[in-house]
C-alpha positions as CSV (number, residue, x, y, z in Angstrom):
1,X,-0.7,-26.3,-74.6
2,X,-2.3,-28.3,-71.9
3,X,-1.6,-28.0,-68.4
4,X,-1.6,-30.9,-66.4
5,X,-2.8,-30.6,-62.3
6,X,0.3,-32.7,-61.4
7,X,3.5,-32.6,-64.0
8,X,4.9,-30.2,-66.6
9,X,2.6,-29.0,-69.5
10,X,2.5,-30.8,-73.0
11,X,2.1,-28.9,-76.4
12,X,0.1,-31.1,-78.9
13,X,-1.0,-30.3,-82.6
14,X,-4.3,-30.0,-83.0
15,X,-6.0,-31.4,-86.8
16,X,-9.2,-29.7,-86.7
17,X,-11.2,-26.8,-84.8
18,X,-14.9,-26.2,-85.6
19,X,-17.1,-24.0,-83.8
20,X,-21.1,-24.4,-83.3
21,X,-23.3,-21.7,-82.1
22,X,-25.3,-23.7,-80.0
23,X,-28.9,-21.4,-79.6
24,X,-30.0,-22.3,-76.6
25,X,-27.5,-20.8,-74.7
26,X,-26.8,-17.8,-77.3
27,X,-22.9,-19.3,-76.7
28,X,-20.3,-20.6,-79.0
29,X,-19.1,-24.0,-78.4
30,X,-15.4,-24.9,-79.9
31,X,-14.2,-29.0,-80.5
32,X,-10.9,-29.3,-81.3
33,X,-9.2,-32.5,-82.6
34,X,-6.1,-33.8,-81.7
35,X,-2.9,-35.2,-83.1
36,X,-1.0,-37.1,-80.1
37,X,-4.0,-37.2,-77.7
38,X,-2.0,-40.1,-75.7
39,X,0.5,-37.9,-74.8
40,X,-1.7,-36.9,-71.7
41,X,-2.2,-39.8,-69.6
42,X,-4.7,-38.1,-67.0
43,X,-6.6,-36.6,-69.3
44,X,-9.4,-35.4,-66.7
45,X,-6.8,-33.8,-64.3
46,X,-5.8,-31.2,-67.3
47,X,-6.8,-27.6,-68.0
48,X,-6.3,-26.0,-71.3
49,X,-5.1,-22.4,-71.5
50,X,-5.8,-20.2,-74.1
């Protein structure tokens, strides 16, 4: 579910997760992949809830 800063939020499927332990940091760091990506159209105004 992402929620856009200005507008209602928009549920898209995701096609892949994978997670890297990134050493540096001693964090994990998750990239998902997504299905309808277009459907957000200000992409950088959007916060993902988990």
């Amino acid at each position: 579910m992402f929620f856009p800063a200005n507008g209602n939020p928009v549920s898209i499927s995701s096609v892949g997760c994978k997670t890297n332990y990134v050493a540096a940091t001693g964090t994990y760091e998750i990239v998902v992949s997504f299905k309808d990506i277009d459907k957000l159209q200000n992409r950088e105004d959007t916060y993902i809830c988990h």
